[in-house]
N, C-alpha and C positions, 0 to 999 in steps of 0.2 A: 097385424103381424103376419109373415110370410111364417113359409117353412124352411128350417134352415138344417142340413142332413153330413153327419161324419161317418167315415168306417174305418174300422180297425181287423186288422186278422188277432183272434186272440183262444188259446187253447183249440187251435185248428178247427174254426167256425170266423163267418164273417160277422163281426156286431157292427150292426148300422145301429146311431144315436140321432135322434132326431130331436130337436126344439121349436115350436112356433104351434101352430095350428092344422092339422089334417084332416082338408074339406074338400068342399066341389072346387076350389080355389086351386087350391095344392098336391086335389090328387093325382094328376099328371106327373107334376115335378117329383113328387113322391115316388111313384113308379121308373119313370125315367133314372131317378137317383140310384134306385138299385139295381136297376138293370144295367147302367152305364159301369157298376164299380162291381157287378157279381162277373161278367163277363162270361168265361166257358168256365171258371172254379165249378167247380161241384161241391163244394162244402158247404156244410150246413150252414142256418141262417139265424141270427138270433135278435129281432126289431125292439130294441130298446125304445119305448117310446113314455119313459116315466116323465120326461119336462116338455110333454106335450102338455097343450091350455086348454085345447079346443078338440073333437074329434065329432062329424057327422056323419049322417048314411055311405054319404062319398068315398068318407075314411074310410071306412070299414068293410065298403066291398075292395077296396085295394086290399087290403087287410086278406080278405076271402080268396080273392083272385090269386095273391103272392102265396097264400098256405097249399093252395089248388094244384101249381105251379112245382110250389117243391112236394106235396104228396105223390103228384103225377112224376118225378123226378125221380123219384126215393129220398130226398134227402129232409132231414131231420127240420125241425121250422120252431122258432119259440118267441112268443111275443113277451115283453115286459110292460107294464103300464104303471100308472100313481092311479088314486083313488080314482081319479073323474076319469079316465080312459079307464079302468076295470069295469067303475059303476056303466059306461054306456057297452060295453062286450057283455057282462051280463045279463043287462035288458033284455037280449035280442038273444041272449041263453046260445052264444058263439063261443064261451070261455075253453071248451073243452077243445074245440076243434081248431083257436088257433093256439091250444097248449098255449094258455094264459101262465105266467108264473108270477111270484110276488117280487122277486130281484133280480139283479143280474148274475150273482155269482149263481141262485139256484136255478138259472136256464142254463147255465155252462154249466155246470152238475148232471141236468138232466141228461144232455146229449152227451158228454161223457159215459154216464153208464149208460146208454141204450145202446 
């Protein structure tokens, strides 16, 4: 299964929704995808990635690289996951730094109040 990538402007943040697998396969497309739809916006960034199936090391330094990206920017960054993308971010004890949330309404919460 490929990766297959949407975005939406929502509560003035861009949420990109991903589906499929985020590997050494997809992490290109992956990066490309948001760079192609973040454009010069400056808004913050919120990676919905709860119907992902799959995520490797690959994943996850995109993952690293895009938090890097908007830390070095200033702009606010929030990842979403389901259990199997959660369980592999806190393996690797990255939960805090790519501000893991449990949903998406509470990543739009968050960057709201900050």
């Amino acid at each position: 299964m490929s990766l297959r990538g949407g975005v939406q402007r929502q509560n003035r943040c861009l949420v990109f929704q991903f589906t499929g697998q985020l590997d050494a396969y997809s992490e290109k497309q992956f990066q490309d995808f948001i760079n192609d739809h973040r454009g010069a916006m400056a808004l913050p960034l919120v990676i919905d990635l709860s119907r992902i199936d799959f995520i490797d090391s690959s994943g996850l330094g995109a993952l690293v690289q895009l938090a890097k990206q908007c830390n070095d920017a200033g702009l606010d960054f929030r990842l979403v996951g389901n259990a199997r993308v959660v369980q592999t971010i806190k393996l690797v004890r990255l939960e805090a730094f790519l501000h893991l949330q449990p949903d998406l309404e509470t990543a739009l919460d968050t960057i709201a109040a900050a």
